[in-house]
MARTOR-678185 format. One line per 5 residues: number of its first residue (from 1); their letters; for each residue z, y, x of N, C-alpha, C, O. Coordinates in steps of 0.001 Angstrom, whole numbers. Each point is the difference from the previous one (the first is absolute). Example, Ala and Ser with C-alpha at 12.3 -4.5 7.8 and 13.67 -1.06 7.14 Angstrom:
1 = as = 7800,-5690,13190,0,1190,-890,0,1200,900,665,-19,1036 | -1385,1069,-1386,60,1190,820,730,1090,-770,169,1108,509;
END
This chain:
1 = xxxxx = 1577,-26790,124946,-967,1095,239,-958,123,-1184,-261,1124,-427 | -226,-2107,-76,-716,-413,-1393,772,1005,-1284,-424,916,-704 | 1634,-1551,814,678,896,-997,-355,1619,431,-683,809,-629 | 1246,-671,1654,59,1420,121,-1303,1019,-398,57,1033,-668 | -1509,-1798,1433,-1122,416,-725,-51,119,-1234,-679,841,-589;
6 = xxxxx = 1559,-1864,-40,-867,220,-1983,938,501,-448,-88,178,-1215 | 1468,316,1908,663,1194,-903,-893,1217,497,-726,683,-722 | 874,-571,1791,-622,1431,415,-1732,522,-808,-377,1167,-104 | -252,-2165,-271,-1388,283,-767,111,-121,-1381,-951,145,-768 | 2413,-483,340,171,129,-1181,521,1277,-441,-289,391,-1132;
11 = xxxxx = 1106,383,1979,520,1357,178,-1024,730,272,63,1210,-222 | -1050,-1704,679,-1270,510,494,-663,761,-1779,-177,1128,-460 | 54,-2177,108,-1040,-298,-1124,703,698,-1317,-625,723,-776 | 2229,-1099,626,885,1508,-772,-338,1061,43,-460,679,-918 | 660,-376,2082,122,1360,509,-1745,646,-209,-29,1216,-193;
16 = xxxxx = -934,-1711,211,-1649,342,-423,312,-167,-1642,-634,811,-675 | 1143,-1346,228,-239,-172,-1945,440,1028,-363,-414,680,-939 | 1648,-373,1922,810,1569,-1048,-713,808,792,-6,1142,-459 | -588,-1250,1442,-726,1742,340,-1074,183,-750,-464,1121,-204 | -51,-2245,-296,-1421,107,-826,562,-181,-1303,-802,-461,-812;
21 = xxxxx = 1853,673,417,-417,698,-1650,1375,954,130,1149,4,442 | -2351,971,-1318,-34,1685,-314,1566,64,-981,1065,556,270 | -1480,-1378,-1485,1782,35,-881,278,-1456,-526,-834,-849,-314 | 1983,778,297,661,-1282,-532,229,469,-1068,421,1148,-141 | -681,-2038,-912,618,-2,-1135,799,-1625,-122,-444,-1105,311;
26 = xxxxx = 1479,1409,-762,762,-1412,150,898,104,-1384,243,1150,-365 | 136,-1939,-226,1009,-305,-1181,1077,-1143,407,-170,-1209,159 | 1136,1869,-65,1105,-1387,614,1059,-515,-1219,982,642,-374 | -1405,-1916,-140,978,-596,-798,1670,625,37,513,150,-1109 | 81,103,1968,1321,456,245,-98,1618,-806,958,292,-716;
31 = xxxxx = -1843,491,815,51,1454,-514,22,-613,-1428,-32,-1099,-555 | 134,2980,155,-258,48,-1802,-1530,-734,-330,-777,-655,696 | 766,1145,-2217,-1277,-250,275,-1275,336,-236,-942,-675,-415 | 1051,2131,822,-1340,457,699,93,845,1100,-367,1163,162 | 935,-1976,580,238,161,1150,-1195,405,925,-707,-1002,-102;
36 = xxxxx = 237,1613,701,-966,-138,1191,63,916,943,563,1094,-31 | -1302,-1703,1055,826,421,1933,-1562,194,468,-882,-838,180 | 881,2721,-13,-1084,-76,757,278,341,1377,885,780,353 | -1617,-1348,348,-520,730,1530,-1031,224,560,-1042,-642,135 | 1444,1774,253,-1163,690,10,-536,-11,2044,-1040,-87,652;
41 = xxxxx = 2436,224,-403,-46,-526,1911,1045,-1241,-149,1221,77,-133 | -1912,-1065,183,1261,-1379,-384,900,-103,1177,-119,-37,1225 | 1174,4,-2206,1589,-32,801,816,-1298,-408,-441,-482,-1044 | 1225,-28,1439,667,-1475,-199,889,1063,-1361,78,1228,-9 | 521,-2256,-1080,549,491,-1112,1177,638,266,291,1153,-317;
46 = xxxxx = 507,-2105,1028,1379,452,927,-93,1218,446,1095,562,-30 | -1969,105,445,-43,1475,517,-774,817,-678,-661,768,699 | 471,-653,-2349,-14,618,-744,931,943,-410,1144,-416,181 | -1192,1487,-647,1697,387,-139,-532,787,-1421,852,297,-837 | -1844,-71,667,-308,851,-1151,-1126,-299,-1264,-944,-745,265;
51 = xxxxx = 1039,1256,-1460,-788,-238,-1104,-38,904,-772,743,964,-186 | -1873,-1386,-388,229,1132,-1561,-154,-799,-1053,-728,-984,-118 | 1546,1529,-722,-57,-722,-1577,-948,1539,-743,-128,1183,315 | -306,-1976,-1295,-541,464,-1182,153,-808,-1796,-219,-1115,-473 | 600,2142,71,774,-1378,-1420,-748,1682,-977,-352,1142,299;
56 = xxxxx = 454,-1997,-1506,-818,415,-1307,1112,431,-1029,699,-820,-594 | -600,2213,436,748,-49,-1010,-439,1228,-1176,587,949,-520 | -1691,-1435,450,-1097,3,-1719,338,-847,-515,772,-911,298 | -1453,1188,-1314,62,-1060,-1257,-1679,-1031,-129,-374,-648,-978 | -184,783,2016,-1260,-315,587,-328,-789,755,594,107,1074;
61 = xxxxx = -1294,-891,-1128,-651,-1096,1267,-1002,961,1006,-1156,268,-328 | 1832,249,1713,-859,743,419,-1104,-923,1574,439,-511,1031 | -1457,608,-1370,-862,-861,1371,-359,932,866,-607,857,-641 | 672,-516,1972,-43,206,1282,-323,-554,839,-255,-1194,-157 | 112,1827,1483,-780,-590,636,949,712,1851,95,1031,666;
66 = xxxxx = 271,-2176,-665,-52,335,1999,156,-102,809,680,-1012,173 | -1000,1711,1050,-54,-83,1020,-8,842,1274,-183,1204,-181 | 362,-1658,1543,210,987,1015,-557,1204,-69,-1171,-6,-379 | 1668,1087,638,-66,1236,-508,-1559,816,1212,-449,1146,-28 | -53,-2612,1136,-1050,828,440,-990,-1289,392,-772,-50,957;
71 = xxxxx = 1068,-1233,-2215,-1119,-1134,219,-714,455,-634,297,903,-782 | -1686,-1471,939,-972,187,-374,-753,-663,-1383,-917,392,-722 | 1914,-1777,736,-1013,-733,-930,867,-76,-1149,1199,245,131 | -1729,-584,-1326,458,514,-1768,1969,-847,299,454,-928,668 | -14,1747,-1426,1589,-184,-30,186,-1712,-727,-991,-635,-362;
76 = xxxxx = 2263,144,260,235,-676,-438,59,137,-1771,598,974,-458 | -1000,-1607,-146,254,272,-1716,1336,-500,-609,228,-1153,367 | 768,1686,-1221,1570,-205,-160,67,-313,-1140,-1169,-28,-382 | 1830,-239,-453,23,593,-1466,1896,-506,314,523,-934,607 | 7,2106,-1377,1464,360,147,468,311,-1463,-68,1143,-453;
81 = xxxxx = 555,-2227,-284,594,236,-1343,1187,590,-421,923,215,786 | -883,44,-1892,1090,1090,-512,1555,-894,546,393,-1149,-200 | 286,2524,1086,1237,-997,1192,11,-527,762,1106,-355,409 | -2178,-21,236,20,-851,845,-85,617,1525,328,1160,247 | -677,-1827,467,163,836,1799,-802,-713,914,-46,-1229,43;
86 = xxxxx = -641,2061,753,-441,-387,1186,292,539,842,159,1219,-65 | 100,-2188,1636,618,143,911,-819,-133,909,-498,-1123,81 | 108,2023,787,-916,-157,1540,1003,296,1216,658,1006,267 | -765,-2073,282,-167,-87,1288,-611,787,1404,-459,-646,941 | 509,1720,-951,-1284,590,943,487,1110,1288,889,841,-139;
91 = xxxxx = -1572,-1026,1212,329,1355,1299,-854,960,-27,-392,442,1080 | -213,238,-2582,-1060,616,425,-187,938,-1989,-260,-601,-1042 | 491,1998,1191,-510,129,-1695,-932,-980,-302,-671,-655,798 | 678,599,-2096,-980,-526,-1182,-689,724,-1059,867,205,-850 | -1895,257,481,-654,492,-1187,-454,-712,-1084,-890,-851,4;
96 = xxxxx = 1704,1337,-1160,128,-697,-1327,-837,540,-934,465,1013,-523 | -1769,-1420,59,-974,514,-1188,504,-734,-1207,431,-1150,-98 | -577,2021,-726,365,-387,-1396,-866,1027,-761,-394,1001,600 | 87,-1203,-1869,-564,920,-1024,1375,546,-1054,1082,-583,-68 | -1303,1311,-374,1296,837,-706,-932,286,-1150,158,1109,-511;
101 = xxxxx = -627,-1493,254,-816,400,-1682,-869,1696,575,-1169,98,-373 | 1552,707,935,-861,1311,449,-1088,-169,919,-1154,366,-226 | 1591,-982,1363,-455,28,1042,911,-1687,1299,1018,-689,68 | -2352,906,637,373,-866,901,802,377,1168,-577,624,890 | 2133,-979,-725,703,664,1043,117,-1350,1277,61,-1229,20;
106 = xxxxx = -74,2212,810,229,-546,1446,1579,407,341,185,1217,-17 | 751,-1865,262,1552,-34,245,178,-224,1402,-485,-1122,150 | 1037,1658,1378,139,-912,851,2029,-518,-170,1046,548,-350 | -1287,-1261,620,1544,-443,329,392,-510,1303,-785,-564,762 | 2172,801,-489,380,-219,1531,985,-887,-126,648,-221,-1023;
111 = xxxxx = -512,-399,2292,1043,-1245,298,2064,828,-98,633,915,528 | -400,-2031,-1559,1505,421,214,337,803,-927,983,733,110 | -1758,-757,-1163,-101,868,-1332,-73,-760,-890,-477,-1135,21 | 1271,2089,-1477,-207,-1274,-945,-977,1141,-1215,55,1229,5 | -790,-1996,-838,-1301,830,-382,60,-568,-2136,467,-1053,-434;
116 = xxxxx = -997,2000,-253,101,-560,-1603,-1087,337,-267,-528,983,520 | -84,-1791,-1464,-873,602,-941,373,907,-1499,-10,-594,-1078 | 262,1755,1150,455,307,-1290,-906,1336,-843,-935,571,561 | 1415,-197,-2033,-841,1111,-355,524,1351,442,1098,290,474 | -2010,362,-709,427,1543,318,-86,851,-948,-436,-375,-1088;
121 = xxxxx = 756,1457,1250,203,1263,-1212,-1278,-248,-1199,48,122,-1224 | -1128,-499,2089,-1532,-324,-866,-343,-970,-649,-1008,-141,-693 | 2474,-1099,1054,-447,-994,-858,-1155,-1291,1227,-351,-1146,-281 | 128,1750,1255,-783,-632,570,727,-649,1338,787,745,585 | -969,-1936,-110,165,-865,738,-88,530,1801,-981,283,688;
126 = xxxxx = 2416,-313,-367,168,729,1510,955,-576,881,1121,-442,-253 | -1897,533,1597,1358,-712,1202,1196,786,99,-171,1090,546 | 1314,-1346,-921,805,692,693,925,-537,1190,461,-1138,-81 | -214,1870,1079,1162,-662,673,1468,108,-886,393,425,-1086 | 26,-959,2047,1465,-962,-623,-81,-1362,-846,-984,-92,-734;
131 = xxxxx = 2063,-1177,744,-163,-294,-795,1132,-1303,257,-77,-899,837 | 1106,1134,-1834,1600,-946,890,-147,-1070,128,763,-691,675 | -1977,161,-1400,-589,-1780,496,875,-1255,-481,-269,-1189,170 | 1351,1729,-793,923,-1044,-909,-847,-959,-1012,-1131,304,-378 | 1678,-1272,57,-456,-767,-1129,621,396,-1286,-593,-169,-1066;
136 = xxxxx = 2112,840,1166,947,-276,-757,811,943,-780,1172,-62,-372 | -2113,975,212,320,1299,-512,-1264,852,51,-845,-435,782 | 481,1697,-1524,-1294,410,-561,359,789,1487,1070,248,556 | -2679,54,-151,-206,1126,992,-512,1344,-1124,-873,-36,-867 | 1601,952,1192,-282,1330,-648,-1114,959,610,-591,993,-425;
141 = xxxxx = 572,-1524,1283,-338,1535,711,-65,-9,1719,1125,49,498 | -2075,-95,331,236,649,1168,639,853,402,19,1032,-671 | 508,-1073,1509,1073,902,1061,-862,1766,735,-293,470,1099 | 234,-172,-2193,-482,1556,314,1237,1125,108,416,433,-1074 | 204,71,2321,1016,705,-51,-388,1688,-1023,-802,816,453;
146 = xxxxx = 1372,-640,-1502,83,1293,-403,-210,1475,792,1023,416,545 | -1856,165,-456,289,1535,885,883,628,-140,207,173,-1202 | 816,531,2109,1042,576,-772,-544,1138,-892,457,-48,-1142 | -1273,1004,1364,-480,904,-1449,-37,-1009,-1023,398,429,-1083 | -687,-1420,1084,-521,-472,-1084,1572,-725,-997,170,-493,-1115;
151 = xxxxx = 614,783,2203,1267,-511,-450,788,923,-636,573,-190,-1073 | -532,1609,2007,389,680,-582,-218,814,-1150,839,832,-346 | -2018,-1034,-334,-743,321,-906,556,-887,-1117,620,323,-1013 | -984,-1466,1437,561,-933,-1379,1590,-59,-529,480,-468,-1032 | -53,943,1837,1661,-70,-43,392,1775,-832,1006,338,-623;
156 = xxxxx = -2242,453,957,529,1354,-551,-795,21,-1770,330,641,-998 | -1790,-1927,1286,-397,315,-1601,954,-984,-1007,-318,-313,-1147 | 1415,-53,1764,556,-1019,-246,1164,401,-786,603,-476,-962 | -440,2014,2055,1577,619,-168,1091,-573,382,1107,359,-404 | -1323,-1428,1322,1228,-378,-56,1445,391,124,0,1227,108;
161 = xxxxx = 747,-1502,-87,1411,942,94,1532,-1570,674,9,-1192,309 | 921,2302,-433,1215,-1486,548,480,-611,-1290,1015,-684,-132 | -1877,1019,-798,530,-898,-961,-420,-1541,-740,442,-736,-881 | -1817,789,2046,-708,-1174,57,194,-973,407,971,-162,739 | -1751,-791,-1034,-45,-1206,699,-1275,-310,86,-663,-22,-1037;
166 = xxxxx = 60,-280,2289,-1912,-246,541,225,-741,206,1085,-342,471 | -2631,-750,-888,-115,-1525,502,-1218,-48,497,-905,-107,-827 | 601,159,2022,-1603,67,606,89,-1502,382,733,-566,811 | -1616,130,-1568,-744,-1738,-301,-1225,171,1837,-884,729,448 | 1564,-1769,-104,-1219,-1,1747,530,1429,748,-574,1054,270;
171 = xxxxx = 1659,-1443,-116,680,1506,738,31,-201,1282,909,629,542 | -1755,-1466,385,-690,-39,1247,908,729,1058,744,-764,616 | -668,1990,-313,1238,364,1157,1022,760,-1019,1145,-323,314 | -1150,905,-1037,1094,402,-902,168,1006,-128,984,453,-584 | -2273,501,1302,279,1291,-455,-372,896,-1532,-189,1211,114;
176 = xxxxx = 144,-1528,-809,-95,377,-1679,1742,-178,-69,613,1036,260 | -2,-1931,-501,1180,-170,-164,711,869,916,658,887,-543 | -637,-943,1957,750,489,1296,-168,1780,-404,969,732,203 | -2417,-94,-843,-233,1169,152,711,221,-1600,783,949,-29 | -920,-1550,-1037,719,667,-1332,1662,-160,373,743,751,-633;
181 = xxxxx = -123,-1662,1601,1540,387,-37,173,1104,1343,898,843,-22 | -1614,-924,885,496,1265,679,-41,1552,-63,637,900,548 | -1962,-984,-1718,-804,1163,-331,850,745,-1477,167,1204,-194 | 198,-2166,-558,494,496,-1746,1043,-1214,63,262,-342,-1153 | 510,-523,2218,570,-693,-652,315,-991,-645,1054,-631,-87;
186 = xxxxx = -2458,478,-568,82,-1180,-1123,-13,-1465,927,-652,-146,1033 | 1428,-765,-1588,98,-1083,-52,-1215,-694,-194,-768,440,-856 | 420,-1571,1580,-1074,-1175,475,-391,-1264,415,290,-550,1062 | -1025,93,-2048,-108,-1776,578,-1769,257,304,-956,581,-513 | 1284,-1448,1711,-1306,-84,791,-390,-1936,-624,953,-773,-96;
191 = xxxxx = -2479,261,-265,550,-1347,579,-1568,-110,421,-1014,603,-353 | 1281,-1634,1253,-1489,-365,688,194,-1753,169,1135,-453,-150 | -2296,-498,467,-102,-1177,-316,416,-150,1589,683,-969,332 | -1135,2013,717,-47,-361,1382,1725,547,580,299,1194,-24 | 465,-2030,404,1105,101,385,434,1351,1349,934,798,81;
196 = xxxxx = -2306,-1124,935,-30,758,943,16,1529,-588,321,1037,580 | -593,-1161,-1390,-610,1481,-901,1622,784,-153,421,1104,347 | 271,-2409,-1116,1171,585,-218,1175,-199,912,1139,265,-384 | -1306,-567,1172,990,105,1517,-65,1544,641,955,701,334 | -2607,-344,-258,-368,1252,613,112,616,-1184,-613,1031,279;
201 = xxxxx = 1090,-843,-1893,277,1130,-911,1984,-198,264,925,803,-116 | -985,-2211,484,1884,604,-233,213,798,1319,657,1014,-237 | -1020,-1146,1643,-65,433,425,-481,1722,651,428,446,1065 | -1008,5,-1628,-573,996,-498,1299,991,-796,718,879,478 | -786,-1410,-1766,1136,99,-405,1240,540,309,538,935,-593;
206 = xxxxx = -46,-1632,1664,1441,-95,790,-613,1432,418,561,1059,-279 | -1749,-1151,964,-42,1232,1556,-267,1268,-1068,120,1062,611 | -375,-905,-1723,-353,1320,-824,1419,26,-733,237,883,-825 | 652,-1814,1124,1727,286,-729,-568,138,-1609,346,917,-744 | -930,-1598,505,-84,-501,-1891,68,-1606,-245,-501,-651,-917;
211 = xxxxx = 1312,199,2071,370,-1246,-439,822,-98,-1217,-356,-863,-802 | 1345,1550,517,147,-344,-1294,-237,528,-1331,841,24,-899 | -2074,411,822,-685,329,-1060,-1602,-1245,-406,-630,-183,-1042 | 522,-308,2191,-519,-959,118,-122,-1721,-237,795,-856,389 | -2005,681,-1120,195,-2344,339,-1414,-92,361,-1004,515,-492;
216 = xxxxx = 1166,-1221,1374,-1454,-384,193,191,-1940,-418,1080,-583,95 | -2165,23,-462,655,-1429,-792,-1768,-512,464,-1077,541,-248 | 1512,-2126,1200,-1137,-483,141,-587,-943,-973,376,-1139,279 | -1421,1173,-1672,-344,-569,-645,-1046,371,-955,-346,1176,-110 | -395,-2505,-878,-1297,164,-305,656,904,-1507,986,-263,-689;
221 = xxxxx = -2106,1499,561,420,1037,-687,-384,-447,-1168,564,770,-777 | -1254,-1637,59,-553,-454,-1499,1918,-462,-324,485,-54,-1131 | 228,-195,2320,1113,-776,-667,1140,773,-130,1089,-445,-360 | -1396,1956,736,1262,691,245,7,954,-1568,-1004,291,-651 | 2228,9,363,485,1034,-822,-125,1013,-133,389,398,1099;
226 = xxxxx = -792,890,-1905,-465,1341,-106,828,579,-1228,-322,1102,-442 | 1531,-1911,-206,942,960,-735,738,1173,723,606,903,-577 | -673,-974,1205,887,907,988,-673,1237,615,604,914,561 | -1890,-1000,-734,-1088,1012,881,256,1461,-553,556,-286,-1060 | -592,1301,1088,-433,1456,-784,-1856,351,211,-854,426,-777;
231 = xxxxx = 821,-957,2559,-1335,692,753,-176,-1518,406,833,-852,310 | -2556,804,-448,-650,-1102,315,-610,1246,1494,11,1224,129 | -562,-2603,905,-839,632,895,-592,-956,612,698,-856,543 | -2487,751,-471,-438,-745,-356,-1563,23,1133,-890,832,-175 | 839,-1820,1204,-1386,134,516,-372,-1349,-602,561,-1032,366;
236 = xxxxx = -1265,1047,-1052,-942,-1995,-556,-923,710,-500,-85,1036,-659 | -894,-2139,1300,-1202,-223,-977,-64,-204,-1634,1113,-22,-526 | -2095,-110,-249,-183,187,-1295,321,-1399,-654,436,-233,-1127 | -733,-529,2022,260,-1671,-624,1692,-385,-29,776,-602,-742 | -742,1218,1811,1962,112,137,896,543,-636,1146,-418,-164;
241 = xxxxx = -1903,1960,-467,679,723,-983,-107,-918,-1552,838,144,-890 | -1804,-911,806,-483,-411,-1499,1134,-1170,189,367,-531,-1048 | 231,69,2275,393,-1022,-266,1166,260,-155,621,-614,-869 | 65,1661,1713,1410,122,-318,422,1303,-1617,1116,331,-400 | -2409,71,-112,684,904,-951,497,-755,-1415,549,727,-828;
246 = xxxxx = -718,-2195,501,884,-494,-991,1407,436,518,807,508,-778 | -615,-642,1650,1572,-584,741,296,2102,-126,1222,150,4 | -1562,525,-49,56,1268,237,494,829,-1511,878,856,-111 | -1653,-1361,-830,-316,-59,-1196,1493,88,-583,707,911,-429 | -511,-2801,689,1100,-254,-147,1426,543,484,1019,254,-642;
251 = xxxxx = -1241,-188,1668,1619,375,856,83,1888,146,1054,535,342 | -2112,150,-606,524,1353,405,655,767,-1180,-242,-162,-1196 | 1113,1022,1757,414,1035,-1188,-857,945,-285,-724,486,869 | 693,0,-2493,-843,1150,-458,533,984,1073,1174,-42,370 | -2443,1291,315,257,799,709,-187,-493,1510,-162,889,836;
256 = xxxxx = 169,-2200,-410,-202,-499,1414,-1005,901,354,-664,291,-995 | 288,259,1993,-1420,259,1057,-451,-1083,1044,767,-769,578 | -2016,822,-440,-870,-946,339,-873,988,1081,-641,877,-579 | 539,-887,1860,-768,762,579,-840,-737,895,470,-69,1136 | -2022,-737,-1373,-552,-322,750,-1081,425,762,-574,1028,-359;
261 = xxxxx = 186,-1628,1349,-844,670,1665,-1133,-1055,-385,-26,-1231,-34 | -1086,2438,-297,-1089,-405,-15,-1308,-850,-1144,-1215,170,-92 | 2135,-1057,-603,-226,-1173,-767,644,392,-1680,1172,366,-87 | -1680,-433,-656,441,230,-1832,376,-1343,-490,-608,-1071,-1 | 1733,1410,-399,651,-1331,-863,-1089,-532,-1035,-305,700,-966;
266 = xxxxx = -124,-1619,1124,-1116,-407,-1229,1157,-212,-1526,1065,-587,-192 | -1670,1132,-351,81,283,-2003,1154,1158,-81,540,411,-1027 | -354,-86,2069,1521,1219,-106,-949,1294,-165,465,1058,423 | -1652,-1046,-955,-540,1661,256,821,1065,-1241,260,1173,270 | 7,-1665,-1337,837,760,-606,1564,682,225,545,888,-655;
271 = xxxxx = -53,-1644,1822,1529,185,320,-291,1012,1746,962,504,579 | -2827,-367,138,478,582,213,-202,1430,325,-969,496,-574 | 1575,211,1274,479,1618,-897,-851,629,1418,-355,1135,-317 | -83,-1427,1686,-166,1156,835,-234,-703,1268,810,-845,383 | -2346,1270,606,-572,-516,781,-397,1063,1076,-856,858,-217;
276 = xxxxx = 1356,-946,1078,71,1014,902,-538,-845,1482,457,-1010,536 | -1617,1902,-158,-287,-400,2042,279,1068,466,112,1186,-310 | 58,-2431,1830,969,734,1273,-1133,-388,1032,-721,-913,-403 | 432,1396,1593,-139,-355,976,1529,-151,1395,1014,663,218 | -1764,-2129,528,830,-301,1009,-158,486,1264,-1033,535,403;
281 = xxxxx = 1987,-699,207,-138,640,1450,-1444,-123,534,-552,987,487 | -122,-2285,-577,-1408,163,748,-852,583,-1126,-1178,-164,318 | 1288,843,-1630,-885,979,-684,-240,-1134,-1169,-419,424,-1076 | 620,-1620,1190,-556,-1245,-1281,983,748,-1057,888,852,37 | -1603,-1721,-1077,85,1149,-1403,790,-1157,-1069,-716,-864,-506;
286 = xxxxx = 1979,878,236,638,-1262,-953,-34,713,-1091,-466,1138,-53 | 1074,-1903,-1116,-243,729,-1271,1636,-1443,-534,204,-1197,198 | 462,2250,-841,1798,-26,-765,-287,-280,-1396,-409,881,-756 | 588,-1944,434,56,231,-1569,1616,-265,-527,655,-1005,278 | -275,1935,-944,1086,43,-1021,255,-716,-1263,-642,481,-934;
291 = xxx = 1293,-1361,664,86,-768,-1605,2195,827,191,845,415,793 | -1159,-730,-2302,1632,-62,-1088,-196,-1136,-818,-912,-141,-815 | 1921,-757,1103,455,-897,-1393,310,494,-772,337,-599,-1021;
END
């Protein structure tokens, strides 16, 4: 009976420690390592099911700060170096402060998402969603699906024709590729780092009957080949374009087209020829830039 009392006031006395604190922060030897597990309504780990990552891919040591997206008291302080990743643990958004050299931004982020620090058109420091969370191959770019205006636009300042061959680098569901062979014909390699991506483009594919004008190929794009391209098609950021245009340089034929959404090839301003905006179905306003090798 002794026993039974001092388990039961020990379950007692658990069960009061986790109702009285607000968030856990915990670091578990077994995770990466900067690992950390918040809770915000504490739940046993086992019945966690969700997180968000946030990883850095500047060229910058960026410091942040955070925390539950409606506590009250100052966030946690981070500092997240160039590549690296943090991983939360949490049942509840989070709001991420950081300074960006302009201004002080407030970010919220939600559970089950994966989150980057990267630059934007301005050069200045921004959350984006997406982010493939690999160690082992460069992340390019978040997973922003193309509008179709915005597709069909790039494919007509593009000209493409059936005598092409398109390589859309992060070709996410596959419609750039799927819409230049059903539309003009031309022949297309899709490749994306995320496999699922390219299950739902071969698939796709099959159901629009341009399976065989089509490849969709699951792998990291710094490693793939571009002798073969005529038409580049292109959603990345500016750090992504700087990184893959040696390899571009190198492998394209005089006359290739290059048609990217949104973002300017950094040092290509001489090659390129014509910049045209579209608005998308909900009225947002993209902007096409055109290069020639």
């Amino acid at each position: 009976m002794q026993v039974k009392l001092k388990l039961r006031a020990f379950i007692l006395l658990s069960l009061v420690l986790l109702a009285a604190t607000g968030v856990l922060v915990l670091t578990r030897p077994s995770r990466p390592e900067n690992r950390l597990i918040f809770y915000e309504n504490p739940v046993p780990w086992s019945f966690l099911k969700t997180e968000i990552t946030l990883r850095n891919v500047t060229k910058e040591t960026i410091a942040y700060s955070v925390k539950g997206s409606k506590a009250s008291k100052p966030g946690i302080q981070r500092t997240l170096k160039v590549g690296t990743l943090d991983q939360f643990a949490t049942d509840l958004p989070l709001q991420v402060t950081y300074d960006n050299r302009s201004r002080t931004v407030n970010y919220t982020v939600y559970p089950g998402q994966p989150y980057s620090f990267r630059y934007n058109e301005k050069d200045l420091i921004q959350i984006y969603p997406g982010s493939h969370g690999r160690e082992d191959v460069e992340d390019l770019a978040p997973y922003v699906a193309t509008p179709m205006p915005v597709v069909e636009k790039m494919l007509e300042m593009a000209q493409v024709t059936k005598d092409d061959v398109l390589y859309d680098i992060g070709c996410g569901d596959g419609r750039i590729v799927i819409t230049a062979a059903r539309k003009y014909g031309a022949r297309g390699v899709g490749i994306d780092i995320d496999e699922n991506f390219i299950k739902t483009s071969r698939a796709s594919a099959e159901k629009e009957g341009v399976a065989g004008l089509t490849r969709f190929i699951a792998m990291d794009a710094t490693k793939a080949h571009y002798t073969e391209a005529t038409v580049l098609a292109l959603y990345l950021l500016p750090e992504s374009l700087d990184l893959l245009r040696p390899r571009f340089e190198k492998e394209l034929k005089p006359g290739a087209r290059i048609a990217t959404h949104d973002y300017r090839i950094p040092g290509w301003d001489e090659k390129k020829v014509r910049s045209e905006e579209i608005n998308d179905e909900n009225g947002k306003t993209h902007r096409i830039h055109l290069y020639f090798k």
